[in-house]
matplotlib code that plots the C-alpha trace (Angstrom):
import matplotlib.pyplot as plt

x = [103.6, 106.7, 109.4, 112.3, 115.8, 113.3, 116.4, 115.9, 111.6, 112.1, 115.0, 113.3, 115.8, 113.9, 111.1, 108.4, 109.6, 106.9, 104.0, 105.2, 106.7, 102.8, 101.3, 104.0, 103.2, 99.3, 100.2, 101.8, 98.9, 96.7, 96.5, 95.9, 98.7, 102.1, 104.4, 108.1, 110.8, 114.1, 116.3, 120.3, 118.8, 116.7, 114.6, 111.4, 108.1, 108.4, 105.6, 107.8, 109.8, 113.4, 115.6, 119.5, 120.1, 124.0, 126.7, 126.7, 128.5, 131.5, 129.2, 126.5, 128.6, 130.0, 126.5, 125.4, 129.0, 128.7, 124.9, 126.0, 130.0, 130.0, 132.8, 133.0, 136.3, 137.1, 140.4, 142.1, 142.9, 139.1, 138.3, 140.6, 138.6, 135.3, 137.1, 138.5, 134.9, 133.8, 130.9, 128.8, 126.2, 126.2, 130.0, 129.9, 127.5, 129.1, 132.3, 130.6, 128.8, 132.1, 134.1, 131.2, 130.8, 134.5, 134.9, 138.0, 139.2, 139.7, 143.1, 142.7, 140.3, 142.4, 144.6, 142.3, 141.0, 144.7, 145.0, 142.1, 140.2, 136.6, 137.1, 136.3, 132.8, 130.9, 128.1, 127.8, 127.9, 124.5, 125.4, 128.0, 129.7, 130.8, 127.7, 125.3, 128.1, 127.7, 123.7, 123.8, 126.2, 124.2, 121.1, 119.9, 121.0, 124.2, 124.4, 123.0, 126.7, 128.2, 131.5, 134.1, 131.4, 133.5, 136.9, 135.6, 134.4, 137.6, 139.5, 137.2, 137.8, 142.1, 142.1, 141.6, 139.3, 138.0, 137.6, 136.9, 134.3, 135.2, 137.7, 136.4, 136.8, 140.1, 140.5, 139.2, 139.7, 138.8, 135.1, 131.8, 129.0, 131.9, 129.7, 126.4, 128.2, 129.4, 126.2, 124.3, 127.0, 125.4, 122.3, 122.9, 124.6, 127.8, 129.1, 128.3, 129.4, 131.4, 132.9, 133.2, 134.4, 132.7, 134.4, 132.9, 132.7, 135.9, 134.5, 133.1, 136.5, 138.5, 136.2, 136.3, 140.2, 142.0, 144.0, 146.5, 146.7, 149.1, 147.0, 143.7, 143.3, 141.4, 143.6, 146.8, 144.5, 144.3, 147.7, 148.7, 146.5, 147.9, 151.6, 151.2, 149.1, 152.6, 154.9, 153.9, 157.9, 156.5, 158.1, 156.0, 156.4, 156.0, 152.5, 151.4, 152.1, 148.5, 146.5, 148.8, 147.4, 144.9, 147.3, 146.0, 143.0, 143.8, 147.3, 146.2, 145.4, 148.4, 150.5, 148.3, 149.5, 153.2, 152.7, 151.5, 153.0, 156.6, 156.2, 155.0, 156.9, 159.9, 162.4, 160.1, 161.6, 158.9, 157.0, 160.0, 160.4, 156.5, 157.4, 159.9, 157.2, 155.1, 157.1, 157.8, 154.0, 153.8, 156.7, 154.9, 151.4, 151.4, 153.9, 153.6, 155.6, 155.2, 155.0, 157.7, 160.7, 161.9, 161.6, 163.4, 166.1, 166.3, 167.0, 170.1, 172.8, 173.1, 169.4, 168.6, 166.2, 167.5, 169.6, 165.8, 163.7, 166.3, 166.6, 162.9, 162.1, 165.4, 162.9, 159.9, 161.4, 163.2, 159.5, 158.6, 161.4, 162.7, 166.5, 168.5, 167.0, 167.0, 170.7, 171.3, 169.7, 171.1, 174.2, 173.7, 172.0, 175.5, 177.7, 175.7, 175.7, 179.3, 179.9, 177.6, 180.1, 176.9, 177.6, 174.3, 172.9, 176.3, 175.7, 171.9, 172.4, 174.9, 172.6, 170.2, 172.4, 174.0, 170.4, 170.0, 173.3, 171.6, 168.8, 170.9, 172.8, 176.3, 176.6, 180.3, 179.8, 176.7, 178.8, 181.1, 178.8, 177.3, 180.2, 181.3, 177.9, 178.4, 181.9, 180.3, 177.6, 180.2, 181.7, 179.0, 177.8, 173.9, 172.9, 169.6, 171.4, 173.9, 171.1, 169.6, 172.7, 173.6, 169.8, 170.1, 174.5, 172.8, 170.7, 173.5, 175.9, 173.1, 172.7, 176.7, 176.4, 178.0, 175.4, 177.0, 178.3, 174.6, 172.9, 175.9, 174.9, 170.9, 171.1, 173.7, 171.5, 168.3, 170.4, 171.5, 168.1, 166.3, 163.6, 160.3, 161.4, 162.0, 159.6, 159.8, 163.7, 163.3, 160.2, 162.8, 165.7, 163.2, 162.4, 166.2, 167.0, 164.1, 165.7, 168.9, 167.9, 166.5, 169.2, 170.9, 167.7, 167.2, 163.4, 161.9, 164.7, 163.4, 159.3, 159.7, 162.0, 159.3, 156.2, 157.7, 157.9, 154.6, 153.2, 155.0, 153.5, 150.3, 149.6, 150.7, 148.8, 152.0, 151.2, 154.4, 156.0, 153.1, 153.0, 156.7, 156.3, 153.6, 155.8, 158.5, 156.3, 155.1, 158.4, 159.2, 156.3, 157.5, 160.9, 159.2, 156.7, 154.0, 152.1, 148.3, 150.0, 152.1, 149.6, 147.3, 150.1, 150.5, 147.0, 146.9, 150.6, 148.1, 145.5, 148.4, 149.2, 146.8, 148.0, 151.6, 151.9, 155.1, 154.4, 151.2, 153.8, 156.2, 153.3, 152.0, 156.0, 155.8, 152.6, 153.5, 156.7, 154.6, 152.5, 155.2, 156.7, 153.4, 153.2, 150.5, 151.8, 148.8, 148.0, 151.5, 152.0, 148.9, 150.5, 154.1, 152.7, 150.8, 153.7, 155.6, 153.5, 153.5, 157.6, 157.6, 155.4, 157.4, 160.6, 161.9, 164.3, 166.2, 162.3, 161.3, 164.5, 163.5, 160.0, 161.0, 163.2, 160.0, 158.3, 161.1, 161.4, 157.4, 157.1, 160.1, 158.4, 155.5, 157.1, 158.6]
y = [86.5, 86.4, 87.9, 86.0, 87.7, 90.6, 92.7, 91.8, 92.3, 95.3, 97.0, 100.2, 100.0, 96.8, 96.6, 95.4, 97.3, 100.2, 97.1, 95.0, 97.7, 99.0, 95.7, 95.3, 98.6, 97.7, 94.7, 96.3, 98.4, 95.3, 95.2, 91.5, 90.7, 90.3, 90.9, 90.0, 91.2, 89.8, 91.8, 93.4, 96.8, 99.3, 100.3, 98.9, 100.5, 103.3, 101.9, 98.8, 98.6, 97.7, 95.6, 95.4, 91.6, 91.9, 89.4, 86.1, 86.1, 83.5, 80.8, 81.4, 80.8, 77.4, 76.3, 77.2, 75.2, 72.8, 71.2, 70.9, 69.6, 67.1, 68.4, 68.2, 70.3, 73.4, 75.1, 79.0, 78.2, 76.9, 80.5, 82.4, 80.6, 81.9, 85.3, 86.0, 85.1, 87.8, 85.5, 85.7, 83.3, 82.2, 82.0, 79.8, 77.6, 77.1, 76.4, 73.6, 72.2, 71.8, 70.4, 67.8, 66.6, 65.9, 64.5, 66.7, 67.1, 70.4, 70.4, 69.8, 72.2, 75.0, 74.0, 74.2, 77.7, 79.0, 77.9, 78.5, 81.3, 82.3, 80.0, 76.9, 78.3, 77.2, 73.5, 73.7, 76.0, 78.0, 78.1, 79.8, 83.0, 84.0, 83.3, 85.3, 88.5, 88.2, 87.9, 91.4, 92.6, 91.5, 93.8, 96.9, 99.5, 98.3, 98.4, 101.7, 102.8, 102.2, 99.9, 101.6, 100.0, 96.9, 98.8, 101.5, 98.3, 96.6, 99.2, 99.1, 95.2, 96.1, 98.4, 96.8, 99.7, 100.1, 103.7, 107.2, 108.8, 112.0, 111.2, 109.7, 113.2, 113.2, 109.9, 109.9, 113.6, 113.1, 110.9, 112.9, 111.9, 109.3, 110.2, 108.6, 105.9, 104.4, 105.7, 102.9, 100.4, 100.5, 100.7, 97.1, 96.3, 95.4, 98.0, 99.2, 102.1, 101.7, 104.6, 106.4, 104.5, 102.6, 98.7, 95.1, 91.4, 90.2, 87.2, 89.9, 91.8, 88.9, 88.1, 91.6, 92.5, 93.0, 90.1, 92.8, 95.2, 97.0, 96.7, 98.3, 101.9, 103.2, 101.4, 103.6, 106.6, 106.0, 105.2, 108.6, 110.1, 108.6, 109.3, 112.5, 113.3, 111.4, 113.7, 116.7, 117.7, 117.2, 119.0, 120.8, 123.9, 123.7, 124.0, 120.6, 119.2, 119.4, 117.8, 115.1, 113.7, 111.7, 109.1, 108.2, 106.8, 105.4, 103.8, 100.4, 100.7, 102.9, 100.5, 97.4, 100.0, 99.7, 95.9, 94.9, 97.0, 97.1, 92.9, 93.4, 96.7, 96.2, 98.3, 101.1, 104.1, 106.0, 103.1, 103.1, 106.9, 106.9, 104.3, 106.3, 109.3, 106.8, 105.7, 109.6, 110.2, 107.5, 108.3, 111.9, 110.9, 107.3, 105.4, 101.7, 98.7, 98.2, 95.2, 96.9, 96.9, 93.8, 94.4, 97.6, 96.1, 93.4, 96.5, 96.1, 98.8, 100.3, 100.8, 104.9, 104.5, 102.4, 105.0, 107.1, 104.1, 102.7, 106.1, 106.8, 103.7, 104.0, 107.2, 105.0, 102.7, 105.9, 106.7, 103.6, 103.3, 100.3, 101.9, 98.7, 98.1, 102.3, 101.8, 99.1, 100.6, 104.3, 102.2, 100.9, 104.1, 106.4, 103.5, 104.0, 107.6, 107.7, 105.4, 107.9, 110.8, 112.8, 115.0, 116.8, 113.0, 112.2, 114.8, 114.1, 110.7, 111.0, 113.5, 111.0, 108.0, 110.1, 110.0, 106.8, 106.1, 108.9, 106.5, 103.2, 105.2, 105.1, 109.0, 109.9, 108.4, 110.0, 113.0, 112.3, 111.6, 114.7, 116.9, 115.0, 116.2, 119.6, 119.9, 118.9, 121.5, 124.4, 123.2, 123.2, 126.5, 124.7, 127.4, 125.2, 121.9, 123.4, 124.6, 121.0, 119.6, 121.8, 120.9, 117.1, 117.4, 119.2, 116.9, 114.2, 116.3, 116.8, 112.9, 112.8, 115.2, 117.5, 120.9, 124.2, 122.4, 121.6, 124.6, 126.6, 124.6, 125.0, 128.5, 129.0, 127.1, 129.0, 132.7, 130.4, 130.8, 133.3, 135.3, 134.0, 130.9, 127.2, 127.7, 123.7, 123.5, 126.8, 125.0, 121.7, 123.5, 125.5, 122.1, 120.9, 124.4, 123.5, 119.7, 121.0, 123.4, 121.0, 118.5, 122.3, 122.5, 125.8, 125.3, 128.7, 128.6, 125.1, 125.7, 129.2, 127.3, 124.6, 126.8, 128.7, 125.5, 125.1, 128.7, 127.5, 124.2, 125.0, 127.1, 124.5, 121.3, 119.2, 116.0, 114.5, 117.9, 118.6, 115.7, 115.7, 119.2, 118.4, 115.2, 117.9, 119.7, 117.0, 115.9, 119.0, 119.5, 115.9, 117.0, 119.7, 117.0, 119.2, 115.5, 116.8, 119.0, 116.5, 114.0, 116.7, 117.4, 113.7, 113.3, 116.3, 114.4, 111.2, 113.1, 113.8, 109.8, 108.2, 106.8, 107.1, 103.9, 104.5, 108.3, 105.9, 103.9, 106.9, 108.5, 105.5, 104.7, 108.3, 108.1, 104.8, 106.5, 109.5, 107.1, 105.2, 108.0, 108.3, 104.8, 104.1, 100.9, 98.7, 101.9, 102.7, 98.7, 98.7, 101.6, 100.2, 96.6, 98.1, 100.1, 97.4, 95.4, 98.2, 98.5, 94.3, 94.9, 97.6, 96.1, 98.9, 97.3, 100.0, 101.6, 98.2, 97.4, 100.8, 99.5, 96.3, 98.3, 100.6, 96.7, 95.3, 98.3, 98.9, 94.5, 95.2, 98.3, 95.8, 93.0, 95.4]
z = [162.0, 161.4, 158.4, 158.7, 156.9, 155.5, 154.2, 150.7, 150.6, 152.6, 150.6, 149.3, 145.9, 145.1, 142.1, 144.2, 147.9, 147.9, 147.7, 150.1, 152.6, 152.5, 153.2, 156.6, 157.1, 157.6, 159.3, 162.1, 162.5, 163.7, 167.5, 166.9, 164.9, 166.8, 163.5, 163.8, 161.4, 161.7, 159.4, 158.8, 157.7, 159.4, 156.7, 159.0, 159.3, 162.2, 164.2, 165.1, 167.9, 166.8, 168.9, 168.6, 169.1, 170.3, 169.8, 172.4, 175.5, 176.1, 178.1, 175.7, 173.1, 174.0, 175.2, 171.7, 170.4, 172.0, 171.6, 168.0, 168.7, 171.4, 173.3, 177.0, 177.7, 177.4, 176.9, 176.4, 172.7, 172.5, 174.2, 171.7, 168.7, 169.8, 171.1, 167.1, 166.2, 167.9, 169.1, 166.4, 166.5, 162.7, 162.5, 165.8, 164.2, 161.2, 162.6, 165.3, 162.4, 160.2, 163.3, 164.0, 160.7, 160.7, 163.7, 164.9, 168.0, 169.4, 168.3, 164.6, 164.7, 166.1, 163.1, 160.8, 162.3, 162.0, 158.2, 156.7, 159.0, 158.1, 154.8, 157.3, 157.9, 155.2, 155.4, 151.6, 149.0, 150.0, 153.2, 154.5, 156.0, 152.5, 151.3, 154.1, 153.0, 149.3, 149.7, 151.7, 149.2, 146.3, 147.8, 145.4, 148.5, 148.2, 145.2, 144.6, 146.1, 143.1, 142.4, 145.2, 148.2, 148.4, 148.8, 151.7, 153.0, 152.8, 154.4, 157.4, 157.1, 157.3, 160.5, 163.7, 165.0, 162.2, 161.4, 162.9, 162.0, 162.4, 160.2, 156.9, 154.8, 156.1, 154.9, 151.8, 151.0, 147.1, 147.8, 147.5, 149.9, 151.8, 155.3, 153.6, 152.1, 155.3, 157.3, 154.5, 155.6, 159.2, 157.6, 156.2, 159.5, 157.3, 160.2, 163.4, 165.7, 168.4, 171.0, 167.7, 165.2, 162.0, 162.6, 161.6, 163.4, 163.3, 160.5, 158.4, 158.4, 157.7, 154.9, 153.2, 153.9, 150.8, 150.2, 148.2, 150.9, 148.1, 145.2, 147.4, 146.0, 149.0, 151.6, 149.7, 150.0, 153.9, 154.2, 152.4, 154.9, 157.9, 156.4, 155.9, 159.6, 160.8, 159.6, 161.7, 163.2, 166.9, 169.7, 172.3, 171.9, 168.1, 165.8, 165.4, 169.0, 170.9, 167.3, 167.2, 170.4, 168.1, 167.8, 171.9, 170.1, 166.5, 167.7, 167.5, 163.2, 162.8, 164.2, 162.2, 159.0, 159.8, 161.0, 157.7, 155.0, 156.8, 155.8, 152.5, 151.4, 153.4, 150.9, 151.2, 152.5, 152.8, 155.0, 157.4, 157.7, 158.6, 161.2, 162.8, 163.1, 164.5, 167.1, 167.6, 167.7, 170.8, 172.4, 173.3, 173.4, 174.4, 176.4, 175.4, 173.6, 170.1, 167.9, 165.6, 167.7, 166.3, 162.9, 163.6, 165.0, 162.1, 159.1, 157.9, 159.4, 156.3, 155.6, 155.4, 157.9, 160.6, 163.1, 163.6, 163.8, 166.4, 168.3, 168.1, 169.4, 172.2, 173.3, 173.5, 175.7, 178.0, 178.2, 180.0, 182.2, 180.3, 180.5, 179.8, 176.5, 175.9, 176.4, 174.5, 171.2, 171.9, 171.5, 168.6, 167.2, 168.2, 166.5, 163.2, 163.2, 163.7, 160.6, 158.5, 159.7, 161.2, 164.4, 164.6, 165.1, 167.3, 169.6, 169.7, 170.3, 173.0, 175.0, 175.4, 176.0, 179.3, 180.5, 180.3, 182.0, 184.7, 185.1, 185.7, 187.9, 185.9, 186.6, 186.1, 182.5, 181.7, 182.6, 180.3, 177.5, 177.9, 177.8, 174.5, 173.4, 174.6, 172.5, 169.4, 169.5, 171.0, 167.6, 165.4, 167.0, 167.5, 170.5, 171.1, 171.0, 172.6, 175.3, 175.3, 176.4, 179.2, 180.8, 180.6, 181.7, 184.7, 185.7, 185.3, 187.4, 190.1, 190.8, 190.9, 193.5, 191.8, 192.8, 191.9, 188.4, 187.8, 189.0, 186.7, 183.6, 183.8, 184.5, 181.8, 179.1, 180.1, 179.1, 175.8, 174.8, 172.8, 175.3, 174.6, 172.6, 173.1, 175.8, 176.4, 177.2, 179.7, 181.6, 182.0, 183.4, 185.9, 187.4, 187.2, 188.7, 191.6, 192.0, 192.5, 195.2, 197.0, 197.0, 198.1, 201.4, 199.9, 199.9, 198.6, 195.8, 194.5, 195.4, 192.8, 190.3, 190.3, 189.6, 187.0, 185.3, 186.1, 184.4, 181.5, 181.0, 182.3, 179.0, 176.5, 178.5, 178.3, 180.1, 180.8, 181.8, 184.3, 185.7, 187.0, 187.8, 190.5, 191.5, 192.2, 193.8, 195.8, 197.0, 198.5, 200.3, 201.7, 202.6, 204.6, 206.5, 204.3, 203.7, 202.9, 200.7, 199.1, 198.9, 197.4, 194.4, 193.8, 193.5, 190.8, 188.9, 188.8, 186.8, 184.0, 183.4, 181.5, 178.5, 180.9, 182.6, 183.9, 184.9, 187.5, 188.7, 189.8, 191.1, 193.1, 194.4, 195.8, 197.4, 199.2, 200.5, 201.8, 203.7, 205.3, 206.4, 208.1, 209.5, 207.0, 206.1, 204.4, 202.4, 201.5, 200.9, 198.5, 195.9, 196.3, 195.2, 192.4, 191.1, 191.9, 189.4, 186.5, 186.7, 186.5, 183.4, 181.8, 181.8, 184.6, 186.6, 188.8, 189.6, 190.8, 192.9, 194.2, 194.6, 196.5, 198.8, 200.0, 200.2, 202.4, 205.1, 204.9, 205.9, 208.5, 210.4, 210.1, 212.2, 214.8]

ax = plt.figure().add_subplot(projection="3d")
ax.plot(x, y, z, "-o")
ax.set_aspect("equal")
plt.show()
């Protein structure tokens, strides 16, 4: 026997649910009967068995396509189609059935798909996507929700990932009961959970997004939220730093946010400051490319906001070890600041441009942009920026070759600082200090510069910091033909780089030098071609030449 689409008899709010739950109920209770309920809620009786009947897979869903549109190629914009449909089986239909009836070929119908999205999938009137949504929206447990349902669902409909749900008091700080609102949303399989979030099929999200995303008053509630988690002051040895690592997980929506309502509410300050912490939040937490960096670029130069969205996203890029482009808008960020007359940003600005020179290898003038840094704050007696210089002008002045100058100005801005305090700046020069000693050969010196860093960092968990205190490490134990213990530190830097692509790639370039140095060459081959391959990616050219050198000697000890 068998209940087909049961939702609405079985929907305990109904006038007539209590009888006709009883009567399935004592059906399922016959070992002779076989009784099958097919049904969006779970609101079945609890001697039945439930199934979750999951989305199709791709060749199931072009089998299933394709016996109802007579099409005998396939192609990656046919894949994408049935990709954004998130394979669902009654969208898929839909959409064959529509392109069958109109005889279109595949590329009318990807044309189609683009213009009109879920709007295509629809026979007739009765039956349709919309249709099957409004039906399960129409049912008495929805209902029961009150009139705000449809905007919580619509805000789960905007995100990409939908939404946390740890998160949804956060969210929605002023909505009563907001956990067993969305906990009836899965009940209705409007929703589902996925590695903790609430999220939809992608045709049931494009169906319930607001079309307004301004006009939604939930979606501004979650926007405020987000704003105003964004605006922590993040540096990492200040409150706020270790809780903002929950933009590792939600970047995709936040990003989707500033995507959309940096289109839409362009003038907005507020939208682009929130950018700028954004980019700030990922810059710290997680190293990637964003979809924003050309719409940052595109502000006008007089727009407020401009200089920190370009420098923020300058620091992004540092991050990756995309230097050419970090140059380029550190550039354009010190221009603007010094047309705004601010020398607090000037001096900033130029402290991280000399490091980007550093990285390209254009050392004499990334010494010079650091000691035009270093006037400013002697002038604007900043004893922390002042401090902040001296560490990055050492490191500049130690790839210049330029040793006692470098160990003179990390020592110097370690005694700037107050005892105790920016704990962050103190653990960086200890590792400059431990670099520069081994450029010196004065082992010890460098191994007991480098582990004070580490006792430092080790109590605040900073990722980034740890990681390239163990690659320090690491190489020294190298320099000293130490290679199990070398190997053994790069090992432990690895374990600090997810969410760091170019921290892997450093890591893996190391190893592969460690392992020719011990004739290992198809093992030190295998990390140089896979760092190799994450450089390419991230746009870091002089690690890549670097790469391709290791590749070139590693083939030539090879052919010897």
């Amino acid at each position: 026997m068998v209940l087909d689409n049961a939702e609405s008899i079985l929907d305990l709010q109904g006038p007539t649910a209590q009888e006709i739950y009883a009567v399935v109920e004592e059906l399922s209770q016959f070992s002779n009967i076989c009784l099958c309920i097919t049904s969006r809620t779970s609101t079945v009786p609890p001697d039945c068995d439930t199934l979750d009947i999951p989305t199709l897979s791709m060749d199931a869903a072009r089998d299933a396509f394709s016996r109802i549109y007579k099409y005998n190629g396939w192609s990656d914009q046919f894949n994408k189609i049935l990709e954004q449909l998130d394979f669902h089986p009654l969208s898929i239909t839909l959409l064959a059935t529509v392109a069958q009836r109109n005889k279109w070929d595949i590329d009318r119908l990807a044309r189609e798909w683009t213009r009109r999205r879920t709007d295509i999938l629809q026979t007739h009137h009765s039956k349709s996507l919309a249709a099957t949504i409004e039906m399960s929206l129409a049912s008495p447990i929805f209902q029961q929700l009150g009139p705000d349902a449809r905007g919580f669902l619509g805000v789960v409909a905007f995100f990409p990932q939908g939404v946390d749900e740890n998160n949804l008091d956060w969210l929605f700080p002023t909505i009563p009961d907001i956990t067993n609102i969305f906990d009836t949303f899965c009940v209705l399989s409007l929703t589902y959970r996925t590695n903790g979030f609430i999220t939809m099929l992608a045709p049931l999200r494009d169906h319930l997004r607001p079309k307004d995303p301004k006009s939604s008053q939930f979606l501004s509630m979650a926007k405020g939220s987000y704003f105003t988690r964004l605006s922590v002051d993040l540096y990492p040895d200040r409150p706020g730093f270790e809780e903002a690592q929950w933009i590792a997980s939600e970047d995709v929506n936040v990003e989707h946010l500033f995507d959309v309502f940096t289109s839409i509410d362009a003038n907005s300050v507020d939208v682009w400051d929130g950018c700028a912490n954004f980019v700030r939040h990922l810059r710290w937490h997680k190293n990637r490319f964003v979809v924003l960096g050309p719409k940052i670029e595109g502000l006008p130069d007089d727009h407020r906001s401009k200089p920190e969205c370009l420098f923020e996203l300058s620091e992004l890029l540092y991050s990756i070890g995309s230097d050419v482009e970090c140059k380029r808008l550190l550039t354009h960020t010190l221009k603007l600041h010094r047309e705004r007359g601010n020398d607090s940003q000037v001096a900033q600005t130029l402290v991280y441009l000399a490091d980007a020179h550093q990285r390209l290898d254009f050392y004499e003038e990334g010494v010079q942009l650091g000691k035009e840094a270093l006037e400013i704050y002697e002038r604007l007696s900043d004893t922390v920026g002042h401090a902040r210089c001296l560490g990055h002008l050492a490191w500049s002045l130690h790839d210049e070759g330029q040793l006692d100058a470098a160990e003179a100005a990390a020592s110097r801005a370690i005694n700037l600082l107050p005892e105790g305090g920016e704990q962050f700046l103190v653990c960086q020069c200890h590792r400059i200090l431990g670099e520069i000693h081994r450029t010196k050969g004065d082992t010890e010196k460098a191994i007991s510069h480098v582990e004070a860093a580490l006792g430092i960092a080790s109590s605040f968990s900073w990722h980034p910091q740890l990681f390239w205190i163990h690659f320090s490490l690491a190489s020294i134990f190298s320099d000293k033909e130490e290679f199990d213990d070398a190997d053994a530190r790069i090992e432990r830097a690895k374990s600090y780089t997810v969410n760091y692509p170019y921290h892997l790639g450093r890591a893996m370039e190391l190893q592969g030098r460690f392992w020719y140095e011990q004739r290992r060459f198809e093992e030190a081959k295998s990390e140089a071609l896979r760092a190799a391959e994450i450089f390419k990616k991230l746009g870091a050219t002089q690690d890549l030449e670097r790469c391709e050198r290791l590749l070139r000697d590693i083939d030539s000890e090879q052919s010897e």
